[in-house]
C-alpha positions in Angstrom: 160.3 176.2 141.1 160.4 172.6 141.3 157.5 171.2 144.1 158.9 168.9 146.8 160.1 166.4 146.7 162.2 166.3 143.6 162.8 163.3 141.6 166.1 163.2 139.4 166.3 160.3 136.8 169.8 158.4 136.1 169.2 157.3 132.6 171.5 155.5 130.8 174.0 158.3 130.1 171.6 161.6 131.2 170.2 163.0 134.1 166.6 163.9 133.6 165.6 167.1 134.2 169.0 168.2 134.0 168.3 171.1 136.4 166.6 171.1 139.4 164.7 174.2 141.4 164.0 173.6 145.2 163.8 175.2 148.3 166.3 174.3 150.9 165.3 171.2 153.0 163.7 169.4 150.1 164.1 165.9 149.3 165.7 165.3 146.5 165.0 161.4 145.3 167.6 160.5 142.2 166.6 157.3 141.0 168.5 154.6 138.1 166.1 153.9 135.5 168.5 152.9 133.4 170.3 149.4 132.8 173.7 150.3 134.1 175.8 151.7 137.3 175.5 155.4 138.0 176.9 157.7 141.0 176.9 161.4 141.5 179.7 163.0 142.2 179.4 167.0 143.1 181.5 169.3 140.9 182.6 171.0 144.0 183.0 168.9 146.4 180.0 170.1 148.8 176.3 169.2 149.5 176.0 165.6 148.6 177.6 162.3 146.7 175.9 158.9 145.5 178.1 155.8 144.9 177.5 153.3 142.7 176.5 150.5 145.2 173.7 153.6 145.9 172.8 154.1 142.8 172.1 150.3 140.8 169.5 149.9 138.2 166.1 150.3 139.6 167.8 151.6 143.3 166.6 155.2 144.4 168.5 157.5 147.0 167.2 160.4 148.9 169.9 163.1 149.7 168.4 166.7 151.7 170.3 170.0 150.9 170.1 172.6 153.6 172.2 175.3 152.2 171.2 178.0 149.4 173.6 177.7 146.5 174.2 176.0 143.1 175.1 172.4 142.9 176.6 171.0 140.3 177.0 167.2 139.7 178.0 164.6 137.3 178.2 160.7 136.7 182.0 159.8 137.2 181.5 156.9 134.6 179.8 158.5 131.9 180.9 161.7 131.8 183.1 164.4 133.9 182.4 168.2 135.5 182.6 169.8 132.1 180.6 167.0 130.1 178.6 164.0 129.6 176.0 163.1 132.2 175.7 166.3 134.3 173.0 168.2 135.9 172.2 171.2 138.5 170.4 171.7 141.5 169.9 175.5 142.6 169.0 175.4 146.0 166.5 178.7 147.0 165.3 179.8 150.1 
């Protein structure tokens, strides 16, 4: 299990770690350290988004997920659900 707070990294074109373990009610800190525009779009529609205005080079955001579960995401312009730049969260009690 991942300590909190999590950090996610937006590389250019991969999230790093590409899954995440955390307890609910951890921060979860996904940050551009890459040269271009990311966002985070969640496969399923639940838990969280990041736009691209959110998400610049060298810009961090801080999203908080309450509910147990898997949460899959991706980066609408470098990839889609099923590939590309995509990564998981699993959310634990």
């Amino acid at each position: 299990m991942t300590p909190a707070p999590a950090t996610i990294s937006a590389d250019d074109d991969v999230f790093v770690p590409k899954l995440v373990k955390v307890r609910a009610d951890t921060d979860i800190t996904f940050t551009n350290n890459g040269h271009r525009l990311h966002d985070v779009i969640p496969v399923d529609g639940g838990g969280f988004r990041i736009n691209t205005d959110e998400l610049r080079p060298r810009a961090s955001k801080t999203v908080r997920i309450t509910k147990p579960g898997t949460y899959r995401y991706f980066c609408s312009i470098h990839g889609t659900a099923n590939s590309g730049m995509r990564g998981t969260i699993v959310v634990v009690r």
